[in-house]
C-alpha positions as a Markdown table, in Angstrom:
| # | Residue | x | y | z |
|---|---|---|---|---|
| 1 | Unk | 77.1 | 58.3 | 75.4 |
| 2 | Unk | 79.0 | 60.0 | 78.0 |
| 3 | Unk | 76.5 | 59.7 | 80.9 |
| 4 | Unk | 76.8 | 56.1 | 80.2 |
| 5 | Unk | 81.0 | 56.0 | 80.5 |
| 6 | Unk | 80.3 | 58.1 | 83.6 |
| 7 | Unk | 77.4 | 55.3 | 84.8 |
| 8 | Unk | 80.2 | 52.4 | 84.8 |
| 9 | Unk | 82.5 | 54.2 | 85.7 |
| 10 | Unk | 80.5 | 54.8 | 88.9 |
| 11 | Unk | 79.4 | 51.3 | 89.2 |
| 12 | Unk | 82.9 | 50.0 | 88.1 |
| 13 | Unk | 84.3 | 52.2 | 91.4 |
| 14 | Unk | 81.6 | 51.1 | 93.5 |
| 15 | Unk | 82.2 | 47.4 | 93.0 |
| 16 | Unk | 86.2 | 48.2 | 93.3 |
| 17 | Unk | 85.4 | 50.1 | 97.0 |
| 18 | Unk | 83.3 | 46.9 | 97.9 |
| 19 | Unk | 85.6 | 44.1 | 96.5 |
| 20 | Unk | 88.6 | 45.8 | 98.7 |
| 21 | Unk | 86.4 | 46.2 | 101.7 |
| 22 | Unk | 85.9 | 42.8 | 102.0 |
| 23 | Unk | 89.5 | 41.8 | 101.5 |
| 24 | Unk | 91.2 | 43.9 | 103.1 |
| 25 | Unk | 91.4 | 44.7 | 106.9 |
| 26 | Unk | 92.1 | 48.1 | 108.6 |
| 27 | Unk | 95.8 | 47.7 | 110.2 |
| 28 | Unk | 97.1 | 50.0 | 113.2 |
| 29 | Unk | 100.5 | 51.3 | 113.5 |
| 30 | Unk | 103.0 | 50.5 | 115.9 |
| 31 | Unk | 102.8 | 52.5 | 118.5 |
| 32 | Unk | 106.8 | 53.1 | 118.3 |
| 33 | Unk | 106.5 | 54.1 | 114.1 |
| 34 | Unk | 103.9 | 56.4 | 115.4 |
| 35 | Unk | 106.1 | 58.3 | 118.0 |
| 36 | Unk | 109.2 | 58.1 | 115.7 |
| 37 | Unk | 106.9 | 59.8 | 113.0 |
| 38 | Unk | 105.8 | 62.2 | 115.6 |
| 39 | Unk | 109.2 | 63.3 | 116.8 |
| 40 | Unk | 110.7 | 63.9 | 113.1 |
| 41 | Unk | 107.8 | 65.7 | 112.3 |
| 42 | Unk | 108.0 | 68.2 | 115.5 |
| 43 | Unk | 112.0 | 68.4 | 114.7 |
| 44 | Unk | 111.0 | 69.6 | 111.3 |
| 45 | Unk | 108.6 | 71.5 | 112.0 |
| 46 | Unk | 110.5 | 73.8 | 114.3 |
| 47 | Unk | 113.5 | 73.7 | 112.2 |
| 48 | Unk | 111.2 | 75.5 | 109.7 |
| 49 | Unk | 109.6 | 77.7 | 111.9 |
| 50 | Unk | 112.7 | 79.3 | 113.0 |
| 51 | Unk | 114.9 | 81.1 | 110.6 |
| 52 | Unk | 118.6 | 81.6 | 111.5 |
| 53 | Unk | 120.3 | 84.9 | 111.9 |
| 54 | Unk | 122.0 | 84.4 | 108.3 |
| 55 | Unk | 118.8 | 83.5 | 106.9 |
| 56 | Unk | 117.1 | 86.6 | 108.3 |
| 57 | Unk | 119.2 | 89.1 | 106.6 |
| 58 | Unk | 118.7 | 87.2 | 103.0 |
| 59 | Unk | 115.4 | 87.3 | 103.5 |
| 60 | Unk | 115.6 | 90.7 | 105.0 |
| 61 | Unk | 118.2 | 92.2 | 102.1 |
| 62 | Unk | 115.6 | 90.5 | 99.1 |
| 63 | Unk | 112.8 | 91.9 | 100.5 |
| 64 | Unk | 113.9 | 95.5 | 100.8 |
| 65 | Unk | 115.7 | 94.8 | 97.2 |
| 66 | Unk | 112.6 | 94.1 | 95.6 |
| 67 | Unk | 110.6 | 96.5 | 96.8 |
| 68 | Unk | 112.9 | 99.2 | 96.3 |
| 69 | Unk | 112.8 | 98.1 | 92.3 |
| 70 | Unk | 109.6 | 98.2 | 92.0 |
| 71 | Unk | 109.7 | 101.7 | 93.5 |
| 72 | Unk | 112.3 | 102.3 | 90.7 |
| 73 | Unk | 110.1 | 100.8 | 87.7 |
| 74 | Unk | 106.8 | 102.8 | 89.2 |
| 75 | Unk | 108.8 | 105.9 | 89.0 |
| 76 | Unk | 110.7 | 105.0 | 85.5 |
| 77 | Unk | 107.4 | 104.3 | 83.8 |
| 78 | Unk | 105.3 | 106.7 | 85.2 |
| 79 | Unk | 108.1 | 109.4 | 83.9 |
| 80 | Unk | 108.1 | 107.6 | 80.6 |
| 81 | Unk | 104.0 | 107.9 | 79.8 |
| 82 | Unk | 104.9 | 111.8 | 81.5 |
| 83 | Unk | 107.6 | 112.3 | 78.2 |
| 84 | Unk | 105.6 | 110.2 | 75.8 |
| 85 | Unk | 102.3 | 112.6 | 76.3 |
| 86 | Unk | 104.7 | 115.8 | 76.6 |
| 87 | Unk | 106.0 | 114.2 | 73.2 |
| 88 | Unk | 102.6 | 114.6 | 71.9 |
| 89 | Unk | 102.2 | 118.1 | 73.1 |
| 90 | Unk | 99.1 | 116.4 | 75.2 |
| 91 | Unk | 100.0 | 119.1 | 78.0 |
| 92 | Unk | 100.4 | 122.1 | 75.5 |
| 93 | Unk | 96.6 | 121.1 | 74.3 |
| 94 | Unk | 95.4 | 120.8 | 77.5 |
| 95 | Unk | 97.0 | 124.5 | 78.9 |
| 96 | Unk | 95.4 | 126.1 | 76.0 |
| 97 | Unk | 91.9 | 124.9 | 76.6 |
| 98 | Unk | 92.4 | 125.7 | 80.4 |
| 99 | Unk | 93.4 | 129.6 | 79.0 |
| 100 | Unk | 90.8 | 129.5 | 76.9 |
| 101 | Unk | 88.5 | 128.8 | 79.1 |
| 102 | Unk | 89.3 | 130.8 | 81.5 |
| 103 | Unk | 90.0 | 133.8 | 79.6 |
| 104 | Unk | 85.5 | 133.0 | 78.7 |
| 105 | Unk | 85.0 | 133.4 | 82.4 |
| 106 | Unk | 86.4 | 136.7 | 82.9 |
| 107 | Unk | 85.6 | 138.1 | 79.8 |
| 108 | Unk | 82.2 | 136.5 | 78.6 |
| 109 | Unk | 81.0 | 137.2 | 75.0 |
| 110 | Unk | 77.6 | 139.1 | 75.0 |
């Protein structure tokens, strides 16, 4: 049912590309629209490309803002899962099986 919506659809657009086609007829710009466009275009486009002094620093200050907060949130959270395992005594467990097993190296069971 779908592939036949899609079918006129299709065939619906096709006769649309061919009924404007024929009525309508390609038109050139004016030659002065066309350098007007130009010219605001160019303006714009180097108004954009260059930042001024003032703009510099924003940019400048927000950039070394941000990444000096997410330095700070790296360092907060990686001490916060440090105090959450300590919490758990995850380090004590982990010091014990490193004495443990290195107390079996130097002194092996027979």
């Amino acid at each position: 049912m779908n592939g036949q919506k899609i079918g006129r659809e299709i065939m619906n657009e096709k006769h649309m590309v061919t009924y404007l086609q024929a009525g309508l007829r390609p038109v050139s710009p004016r030659p002065e629209y066309v350098r007007d466009l130009r010219q605001r275009l160019m303006r714009e486009k180097d108004a954009k490309a260059s930042m001024s002094k003032p703009e510099l620093v924003k940019f400048s200050l927000i950039t070394v803002a941000g990444l000096l907060s997410g330095t700070v949130l790296l360092v907060f959270g990686f001490r916060a899962v440090m105090a959450l395992l300590e919490s758990r005594g995850v380090f004590q467990q982990i010091k014990e099986q490193m004495q443990q097993r290195r107390a079996t190296r130097l002194n092996p069971v027979a």
